[in-house]
C-alpha positions in Angstrom: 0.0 0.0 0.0 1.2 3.7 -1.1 2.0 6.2 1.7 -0.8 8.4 0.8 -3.1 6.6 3.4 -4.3 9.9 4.6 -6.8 11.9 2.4 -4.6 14.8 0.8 -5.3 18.9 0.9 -4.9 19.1 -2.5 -7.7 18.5 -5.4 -4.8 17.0 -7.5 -2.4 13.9 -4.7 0.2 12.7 -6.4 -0.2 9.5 -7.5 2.3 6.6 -6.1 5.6 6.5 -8.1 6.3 3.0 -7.3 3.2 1.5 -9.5 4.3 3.9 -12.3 6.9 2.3 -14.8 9.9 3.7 -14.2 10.7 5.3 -17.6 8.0 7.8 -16.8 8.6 8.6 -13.3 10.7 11.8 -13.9 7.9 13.2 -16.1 5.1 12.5 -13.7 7.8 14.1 -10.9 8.6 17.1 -13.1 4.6 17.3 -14.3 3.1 17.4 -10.8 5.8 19.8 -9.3 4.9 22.5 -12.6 1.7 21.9 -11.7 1.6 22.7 -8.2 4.0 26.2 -8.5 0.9 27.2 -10.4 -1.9 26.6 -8.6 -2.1 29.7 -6.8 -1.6 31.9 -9.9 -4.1 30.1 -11.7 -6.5 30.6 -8.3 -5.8 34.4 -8.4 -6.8 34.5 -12.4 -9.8 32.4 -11.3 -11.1 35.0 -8.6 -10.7 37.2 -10.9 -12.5 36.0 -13.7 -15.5 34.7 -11.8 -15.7 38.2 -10.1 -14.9 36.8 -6.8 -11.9 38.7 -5.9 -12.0 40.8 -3.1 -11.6 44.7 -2.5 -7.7 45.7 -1.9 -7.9 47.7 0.9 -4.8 50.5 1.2 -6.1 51.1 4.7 -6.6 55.1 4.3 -10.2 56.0 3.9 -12.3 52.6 3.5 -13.5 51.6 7.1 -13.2 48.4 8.1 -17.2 47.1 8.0 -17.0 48.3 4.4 -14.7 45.8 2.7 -17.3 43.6 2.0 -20.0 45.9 0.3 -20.1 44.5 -3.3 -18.3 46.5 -5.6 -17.3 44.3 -7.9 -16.1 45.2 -11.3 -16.5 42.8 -14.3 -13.9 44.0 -16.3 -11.6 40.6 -16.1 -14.4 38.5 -17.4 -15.2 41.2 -20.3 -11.9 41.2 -21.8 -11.8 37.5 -22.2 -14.8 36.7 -23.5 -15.0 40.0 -25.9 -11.5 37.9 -27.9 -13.3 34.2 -27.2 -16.7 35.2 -28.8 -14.9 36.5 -31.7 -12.9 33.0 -32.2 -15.3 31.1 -33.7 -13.9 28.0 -34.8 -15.9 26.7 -38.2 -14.5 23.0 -39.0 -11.9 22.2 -41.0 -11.3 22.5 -45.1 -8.7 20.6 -47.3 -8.2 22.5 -50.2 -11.8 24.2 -50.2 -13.0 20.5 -50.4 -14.9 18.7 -46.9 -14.1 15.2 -45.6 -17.3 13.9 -44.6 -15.8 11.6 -41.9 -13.9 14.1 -40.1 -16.8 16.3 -40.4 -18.9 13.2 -38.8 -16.4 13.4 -35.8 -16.2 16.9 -35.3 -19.8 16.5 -35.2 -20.2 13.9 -32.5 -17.3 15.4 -30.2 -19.1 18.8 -30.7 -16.0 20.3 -31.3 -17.0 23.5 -32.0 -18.6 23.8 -28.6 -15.1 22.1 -26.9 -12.7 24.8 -28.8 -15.1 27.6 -27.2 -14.6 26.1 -23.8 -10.9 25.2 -24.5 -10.1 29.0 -25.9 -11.6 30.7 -22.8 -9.4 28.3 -20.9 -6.3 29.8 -22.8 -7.1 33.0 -22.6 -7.8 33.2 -19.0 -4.7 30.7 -17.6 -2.3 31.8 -21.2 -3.3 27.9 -21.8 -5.3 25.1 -22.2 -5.4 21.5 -24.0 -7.2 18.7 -25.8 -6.4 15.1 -26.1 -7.5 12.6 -28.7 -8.4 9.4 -27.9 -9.9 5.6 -28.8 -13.6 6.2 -27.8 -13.9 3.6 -24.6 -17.3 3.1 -25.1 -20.2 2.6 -27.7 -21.9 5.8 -26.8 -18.9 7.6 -27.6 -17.2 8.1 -31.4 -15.1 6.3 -32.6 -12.4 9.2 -31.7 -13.1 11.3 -28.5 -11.5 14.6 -28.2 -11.6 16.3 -24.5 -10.7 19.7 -23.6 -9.0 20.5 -20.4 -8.2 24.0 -18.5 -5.0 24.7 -16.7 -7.0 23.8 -13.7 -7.4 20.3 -15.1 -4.2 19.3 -17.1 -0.2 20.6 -16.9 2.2 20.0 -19.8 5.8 20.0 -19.9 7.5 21.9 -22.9 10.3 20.2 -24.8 12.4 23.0 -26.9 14.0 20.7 -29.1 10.2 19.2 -30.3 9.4 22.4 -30.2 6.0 21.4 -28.7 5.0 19.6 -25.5 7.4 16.4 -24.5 4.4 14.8 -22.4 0.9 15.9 -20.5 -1.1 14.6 -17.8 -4.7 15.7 -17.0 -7.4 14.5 -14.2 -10.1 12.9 -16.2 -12.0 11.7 -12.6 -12.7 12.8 -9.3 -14.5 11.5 -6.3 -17.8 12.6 -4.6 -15.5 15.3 -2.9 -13.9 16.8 -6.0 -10.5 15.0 -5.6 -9.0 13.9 -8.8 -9.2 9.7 -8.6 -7.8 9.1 -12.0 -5.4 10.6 -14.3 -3.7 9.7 -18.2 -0.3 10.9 -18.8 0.4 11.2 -22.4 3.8 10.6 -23.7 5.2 10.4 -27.4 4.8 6.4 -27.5 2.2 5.7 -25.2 -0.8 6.7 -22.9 -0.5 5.8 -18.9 -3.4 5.6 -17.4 -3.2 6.0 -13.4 -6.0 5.4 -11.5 -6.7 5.2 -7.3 -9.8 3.1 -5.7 -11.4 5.0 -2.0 -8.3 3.7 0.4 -5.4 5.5 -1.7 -4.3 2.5 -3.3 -2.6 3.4 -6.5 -2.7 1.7 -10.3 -1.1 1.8 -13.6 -2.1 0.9 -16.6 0.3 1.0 -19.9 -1.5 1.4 -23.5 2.1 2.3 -26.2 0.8 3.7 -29.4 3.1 4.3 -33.0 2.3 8.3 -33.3 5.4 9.7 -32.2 3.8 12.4 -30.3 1.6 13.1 -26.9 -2.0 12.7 -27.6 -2.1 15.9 -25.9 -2.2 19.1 -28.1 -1.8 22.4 -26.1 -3.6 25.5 -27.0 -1.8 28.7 -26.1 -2.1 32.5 -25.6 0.1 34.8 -26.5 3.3 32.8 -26.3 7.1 33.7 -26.6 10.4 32.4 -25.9 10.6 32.7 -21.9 7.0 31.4 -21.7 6.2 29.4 -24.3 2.8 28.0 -23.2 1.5 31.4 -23.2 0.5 34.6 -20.8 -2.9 35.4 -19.3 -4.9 38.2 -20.6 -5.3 38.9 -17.1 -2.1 40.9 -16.7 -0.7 42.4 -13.6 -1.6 45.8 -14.9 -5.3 44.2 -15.9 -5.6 43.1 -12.1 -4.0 46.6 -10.4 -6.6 48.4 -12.3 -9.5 46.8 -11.3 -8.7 47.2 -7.8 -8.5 50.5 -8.2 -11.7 50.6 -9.8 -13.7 48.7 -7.3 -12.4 50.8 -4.7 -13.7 53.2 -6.3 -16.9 52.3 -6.8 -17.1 51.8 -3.2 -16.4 55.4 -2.7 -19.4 56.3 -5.7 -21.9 54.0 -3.4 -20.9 55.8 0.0 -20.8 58.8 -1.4 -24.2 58.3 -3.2 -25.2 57.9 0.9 -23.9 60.8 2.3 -25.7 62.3 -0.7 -28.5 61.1 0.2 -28.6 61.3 4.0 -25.8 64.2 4.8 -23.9 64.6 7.9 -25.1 67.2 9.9 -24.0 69.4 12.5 -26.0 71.3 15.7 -24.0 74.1 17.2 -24.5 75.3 21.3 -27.1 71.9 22.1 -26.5 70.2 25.4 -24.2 67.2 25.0 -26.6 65.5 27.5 -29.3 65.4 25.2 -27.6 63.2 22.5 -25.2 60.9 25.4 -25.5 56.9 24.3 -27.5 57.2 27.9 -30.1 59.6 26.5 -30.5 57.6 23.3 -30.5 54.5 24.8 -33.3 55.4 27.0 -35.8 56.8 24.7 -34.7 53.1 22.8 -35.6 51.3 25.1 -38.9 53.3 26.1 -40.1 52.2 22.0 -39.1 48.4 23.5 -40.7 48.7 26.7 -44.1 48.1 24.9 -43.2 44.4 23.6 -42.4 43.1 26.7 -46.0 42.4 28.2 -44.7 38.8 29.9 -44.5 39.1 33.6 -42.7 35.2 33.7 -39.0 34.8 34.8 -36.8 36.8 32.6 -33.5 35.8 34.1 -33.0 33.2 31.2 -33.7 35.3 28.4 -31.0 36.2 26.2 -30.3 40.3 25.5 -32.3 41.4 22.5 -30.4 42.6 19.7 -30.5 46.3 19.1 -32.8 47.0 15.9 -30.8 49.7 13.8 -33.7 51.1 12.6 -35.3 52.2 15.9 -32.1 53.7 17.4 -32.1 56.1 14.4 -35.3 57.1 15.4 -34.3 57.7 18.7 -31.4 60.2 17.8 -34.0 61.3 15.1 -36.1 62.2 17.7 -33.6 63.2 19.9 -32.4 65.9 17.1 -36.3 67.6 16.5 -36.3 67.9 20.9 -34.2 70.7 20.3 -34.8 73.5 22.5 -33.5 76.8 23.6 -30.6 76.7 26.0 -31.1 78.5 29.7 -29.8 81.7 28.1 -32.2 81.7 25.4 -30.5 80.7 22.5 -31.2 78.3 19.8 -28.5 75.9 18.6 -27.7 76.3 15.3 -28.3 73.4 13.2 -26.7 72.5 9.8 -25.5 69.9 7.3 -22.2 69.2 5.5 -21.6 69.2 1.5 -22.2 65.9 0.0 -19.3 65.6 -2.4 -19.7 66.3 -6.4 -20.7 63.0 -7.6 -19.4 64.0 -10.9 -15.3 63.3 -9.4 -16.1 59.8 -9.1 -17.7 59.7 -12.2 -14.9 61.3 -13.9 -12.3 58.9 -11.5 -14.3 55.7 -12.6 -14.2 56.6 -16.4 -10.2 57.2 -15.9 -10.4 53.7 -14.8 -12.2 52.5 -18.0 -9.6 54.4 -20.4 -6.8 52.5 -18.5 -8.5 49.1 -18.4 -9.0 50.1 -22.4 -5.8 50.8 -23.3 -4.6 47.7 -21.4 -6.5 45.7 -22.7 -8.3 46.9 -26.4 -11.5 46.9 -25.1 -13.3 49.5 -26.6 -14.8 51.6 -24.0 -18.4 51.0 -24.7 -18.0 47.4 -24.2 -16.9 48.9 -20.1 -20.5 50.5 -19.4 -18.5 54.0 -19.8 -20.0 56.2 -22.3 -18.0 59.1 -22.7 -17.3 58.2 -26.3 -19.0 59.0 -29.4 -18.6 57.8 -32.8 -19.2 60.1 -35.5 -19.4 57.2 -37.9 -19.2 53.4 -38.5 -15.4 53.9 -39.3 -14.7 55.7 -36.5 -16.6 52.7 -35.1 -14.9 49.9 -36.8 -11.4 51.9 -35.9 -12.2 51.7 -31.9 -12.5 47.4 -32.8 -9.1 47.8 -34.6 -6.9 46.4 -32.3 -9.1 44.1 -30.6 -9.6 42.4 -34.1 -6.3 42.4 -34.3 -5.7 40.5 -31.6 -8.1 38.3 -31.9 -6.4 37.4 -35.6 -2.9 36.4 -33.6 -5.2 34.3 -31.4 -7.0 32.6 -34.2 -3.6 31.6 -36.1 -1.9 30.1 -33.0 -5.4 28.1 -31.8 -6.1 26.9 -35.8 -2.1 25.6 -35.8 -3.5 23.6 -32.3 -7.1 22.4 -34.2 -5.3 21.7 -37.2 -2.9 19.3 -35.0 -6.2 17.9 -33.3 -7.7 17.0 -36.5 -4.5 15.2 -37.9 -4.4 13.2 -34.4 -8.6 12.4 -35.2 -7.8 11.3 -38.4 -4.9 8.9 -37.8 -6.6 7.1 -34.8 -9.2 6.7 -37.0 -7.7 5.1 -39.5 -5.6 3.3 -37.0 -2.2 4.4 -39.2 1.2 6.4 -37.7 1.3 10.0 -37.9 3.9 9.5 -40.6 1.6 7.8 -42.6 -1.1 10.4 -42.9 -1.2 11.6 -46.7 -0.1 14.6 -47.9 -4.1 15.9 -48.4 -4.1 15.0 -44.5 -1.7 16.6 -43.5 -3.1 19.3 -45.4 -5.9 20.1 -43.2 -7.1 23.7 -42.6 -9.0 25.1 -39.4 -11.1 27.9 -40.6 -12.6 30.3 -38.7 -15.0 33.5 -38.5 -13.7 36.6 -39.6 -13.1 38.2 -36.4 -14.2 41.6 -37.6 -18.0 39.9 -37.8 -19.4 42.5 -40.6 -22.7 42.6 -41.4 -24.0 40.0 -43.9 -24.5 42.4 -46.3 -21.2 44.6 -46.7 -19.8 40.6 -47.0 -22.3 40.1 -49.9 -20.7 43.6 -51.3 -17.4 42.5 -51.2 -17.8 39.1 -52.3 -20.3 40.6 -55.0 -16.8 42.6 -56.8 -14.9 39.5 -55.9 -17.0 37.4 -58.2 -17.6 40.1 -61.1 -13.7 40.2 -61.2 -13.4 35.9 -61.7 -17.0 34.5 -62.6 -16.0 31.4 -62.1 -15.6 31.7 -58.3 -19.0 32.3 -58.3 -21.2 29.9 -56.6 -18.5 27.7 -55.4 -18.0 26.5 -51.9 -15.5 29.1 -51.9 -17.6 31.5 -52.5 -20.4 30.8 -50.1 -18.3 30.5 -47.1 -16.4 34.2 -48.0 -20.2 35.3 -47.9 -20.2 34.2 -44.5 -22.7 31.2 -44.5 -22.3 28.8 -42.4 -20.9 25.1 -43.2 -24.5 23.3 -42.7 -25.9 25.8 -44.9 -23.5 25.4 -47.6 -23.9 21.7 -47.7 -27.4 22.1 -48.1 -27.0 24.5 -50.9 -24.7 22.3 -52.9 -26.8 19.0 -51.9 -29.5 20.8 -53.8 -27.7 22.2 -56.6 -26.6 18.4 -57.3 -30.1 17.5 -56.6 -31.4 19.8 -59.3 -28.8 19.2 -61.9 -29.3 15.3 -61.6 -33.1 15.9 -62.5 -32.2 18.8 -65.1 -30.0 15.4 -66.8 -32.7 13.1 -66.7 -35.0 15.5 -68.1 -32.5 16.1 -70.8 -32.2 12.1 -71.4 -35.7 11.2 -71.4 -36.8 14.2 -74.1 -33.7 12.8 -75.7 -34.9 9.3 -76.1 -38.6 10.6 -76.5 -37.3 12.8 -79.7 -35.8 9.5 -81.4 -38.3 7.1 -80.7 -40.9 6.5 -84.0 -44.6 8.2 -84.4 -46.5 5.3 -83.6 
């Protein structure tokens, strides 16, 4: 039995090295120890995507019971998904030509859907990944693609492959959420490593002829000193947002003193607004509820309603009367400060986050902006589109990977022996500038009246923007047609040189 006899802290234990063959022991070593330097960056991008990160306090002019009014800001969440919903992966092409089995299998793995899930994944932890497998079981295709988040998988990077030298990801967990089985994916085989409820390890051995991980990263924004990619959740991202929750937690309590200002009274008797006086005239609005004569020695204190002390130093304030010399105390009220500083302190905020992040400022709730025309418009998406382009070559190098993996288990051939159509294969997606289906039709319109013989092609229909199931249709029905335009033309044919009976 493994040492791990005790149920871990972490949602990932390291499995037991001794049932692991020892040719892979380093990697799952070196895999688990990446993964674990991580986990606490990859919790901090979390809170911060799911809007659950907490006001930074500098400890100057936010009290204490304040910290946890909700003044949450968005803005993490909004500049991932305003690149992932411009991503939009299509299916693949080879040669402007479709292959109807791949298309069956991206299909039944609902691919599209997995590369939406596995691009927010990169773009909030810099990576993600997808393995392709054998399907285990007759409900699944015949090759099953999964998608896993940082949270889920950790690769190691290998510079001489220039790609990933071997993966592992959690592909079960127990009733409390603790990873019970993993596959490691190395270049010649896939190790499956499994645990039953006492901690007792097992390891299971599958070699396959590829030549590479059945594990295929997909990355944000890599380079050289971090080649599986950087968060669009920068440092700069997250010290802005602080800043601008704090202050909209100084817009919310100014917006109270605004609306119930702090006032002042002048020559009034101290006496008449002591905690004794007020408590008092509290407890005479209590004194009412209290009709049980029995034994109160038991009885816990009440809690002090809010609401009725405030009426108490309300009424308190209007018992305001002349002094023994006569006068009146002078009453008054403080400034509430101009609303229109935060305002202007909040949409500095905005232009920052902007900036940072090439968000255009309407997409932040802020305003300020106007366009004086759709290409003033379409100049403010400028470098967001841009972005998004990098994005969409480095994920379709990734899809286009995945698809060559799905085709060669399928056909239960090596990599190497994939032909040179295969190997071929294009990811296409979207255009990430998403123009209106008409100013596509324009543009394709002058396309095809320079070279008429684009026109009508599948070519053609997907620059118009259609989508794949629509194209299929139209060509199904264009075949459909012409096959009963040629036997029309055969049967008046053969009609014409038959006889006059």
């Amino acid at each position: 039995m493994s040492d791990q006899t005790k149920r871990p802290t972490s949602s990932t234990p390291r499995p037991d090295l001794d049932v692991i063959p020892t040719a892979f022991q380093q990697d799952v070593v070196d895999l688990f120890d990446t993964w674990e330097s991580v986990r606490g960056r990859n919790a901090t991008l979390k809170t911060y995507i799911e809007m659950k990160n907490a006001t930074k306090d500098l400890g100057i002019s936010i009290p204490p019971d304040l910290t946890g009014v909700n003044s949450i800001v968005g803005w993490a969440d909004k500049a991932m998904r305003v690149r992932a919903v411009r991503s939009k992966f299509q299916g693949f092409v080879f040669e402007g030509e479709q292959d109807r089995r791949l298309d069956v299998l991206v299909r039944r793995n609902n691919l599209i859907e997995k590369y939406a899930r596995a691009c927010r994944g990169a773009l909030t932890y810099g990576c993600s990944a997808m393995t392709v497998m054998r399907g285990a079981t007759l409900r699944q295709p015949p090759v099953m693609v999964r998608s896993f988040s940082a949270n889920q998988c950790c690769m190691k990077w290998d510079k001489d492959e220039d790609g990933i030298g071997c993966g592992i990801a959690a592909v079960g967990v127990d009733r409390e959420g603790i990873a019970n089985r993993y596959v490691l994916h190395e270049p010649d085989a896939v190790v499956t490593i499994w645990r039953n409820d006492e901690y007792v390890w097992y390891c299971a051995v599958e070699p396959h002829p590829m030549g590479r991980p059945l594990m295929v990263p997909l990355i944000h924004d890599a380079d050289d000193d971090r080649p599986l990619g950087h968060s669009v959740v920068t440092p700069e991202v997250m010290g802005i947002i602080d800043k601008a929750m704090r202050d909209v937690l100084r817009m919310e309590v100014g917006a109270e003193f605004f609306t119930a200002p702090q006032r002042y009274i002048l020559g009034a008797d101290p006496d008449l607004f002591s905690l004794d006086s007020v408590k008092e005239a509290y407890e005479e609005t209590e004194g009412d509820d209290d009709s049980d004569d029995s034994d109160d020695s038991d009885k816990q204190p009440r809690p002090v309603d809010p609401r009725k002390m405030m009426r108490a130093y309300l009424g308190a304030f209007l018992a305001l009367t002349r002094d023994v010399e006569g006068n009146v105390p002078q009453v008054g009220q403080f400034p509430a400060g101009d609303a229109g500083n935060f305002i202007t302190v909040f949409e500095n905020d905005a232009q920052r986050f902007s900036g940072a992040t090439n968000v255009p400022l309407g997409q932040l709730g802020v305003l300020s902006n106007t366009y004086t025309s759709s290409d003033a418009l379409g100049a403010a998406n400028d470098p967001l589109i841009l972005d998004v382009e990098a994005i969409n070559r480095s994920m379709g190098a990734a899809m286009e990977e995945v698809a060559r993996l799905m085709m060669a288990l399928d056909r239960g051939v090596a990599y190497d022996a994939l032909t040179d159509r295969e190997l071929g294969v294009v990811a296409q997606f979207v255009d990430p500038a998403q123009p209106t289906i008409s100013a596509t039709a324009d543009a394709w319109t002058k396309i095809g009246a320079a070279d008429q013989s684009l026109v009508g092609t599948r070519v053609w229909y997907e620059g118009l923007g259609l989508s794949k199931a629509t194209i299929d249709r139209i060509m199904a029905a264009r075949d459909h047609q012409a096959s009963i335009a040629l036997m029309n033309e055969i049967a008046e044919q053969l009609t014409q040189g038959q006889p006059n009976g």
